[in-house]
C-alpha positions, 0 to 999 in steps of 0.5 A: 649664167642663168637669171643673175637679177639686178646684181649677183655674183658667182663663185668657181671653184676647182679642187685640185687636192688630193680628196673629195669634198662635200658641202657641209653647209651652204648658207645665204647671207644677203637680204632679198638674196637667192641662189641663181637657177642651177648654181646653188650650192646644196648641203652633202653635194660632192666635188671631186679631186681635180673637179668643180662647181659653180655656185652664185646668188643675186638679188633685184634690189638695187640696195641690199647686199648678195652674199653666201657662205659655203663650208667644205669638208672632208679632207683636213682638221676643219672646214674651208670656208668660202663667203662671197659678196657684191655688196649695195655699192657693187664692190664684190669680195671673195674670203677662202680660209684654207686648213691643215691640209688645203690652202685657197688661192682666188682670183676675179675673172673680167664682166662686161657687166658692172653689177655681176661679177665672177671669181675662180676659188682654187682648192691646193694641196697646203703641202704644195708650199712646204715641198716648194720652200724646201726646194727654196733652201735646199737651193741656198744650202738650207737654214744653215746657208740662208743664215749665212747668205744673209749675215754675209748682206750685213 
């Protein structure tokens, strides 16, 4: 991590889909935020199947808010977005919105620092849980057999 200011966060996110993805846009939403040295996310960058990036901003002001939003392209009906926060009271949240064919799974990884926190953002195929719950009821004798199982509890 390079200069992180008085707070920042940073955003680790590893597609695992079946395509590359391109930054569509790349947008700060935090005064007094800029992107820390080197992990700027950069409008047409590509992240490749089973590839990554790192993208954080941070800011020196004790009271504002570090923040950006990050739309990805190039495989489903419309962008995943990824907006990420550490706000003035330190609280940091991570939104990934998935589509038609990807779906987001997100997770904080442990600091020893109260003021900068990190996430991994996972990008997964969205057919990964149709395939499982299938697999589900395949299990249970399909629809047919769940309905029966559960009138059965009654």
């Amino acid at each position: 991590m390079a200069d992180a200011g008085y707070r920042s966060i940073e955003v680790s996110v590893v597609n695992n889909t079946q395509a590359t993805l391109n930054v569509r846009t790349a947008t700060i939403t935090g005064v007094d935020t800029g992107w820390i040295d080197g992990e700027q996310a950069t409008v047409g960058e590509p992240i490749e199947q089973y590839a990554g990036a790192l993208w954080g901003v941070s800011t020196d002001n004790p009271a504002a808010t570090a923040g950006a939003t990050v739309h990805l392209s190039g495989f489903g009906n419309v962008p995943v977005a990824i907006d990420f926060r550490n706000d003035q009271f330190g609280t940091s949240t991570v939104n990934a919105t998935g589509n038609d064919k990807i779906r987001t799974s997100v997770g904080q990884l442990q600091t020893s620092d109260p003021n900068h926190t990190i996430f991994q953002v996972e990008l997964l195929p969205a057919q990964t849980i149709a395939h499982t719950q299938a697999l589900a009821l395949r299990g249970v004798g399909g629809i047919a057999g769940l309905l029966a199982a559960h009138k059965k509890d009654k």
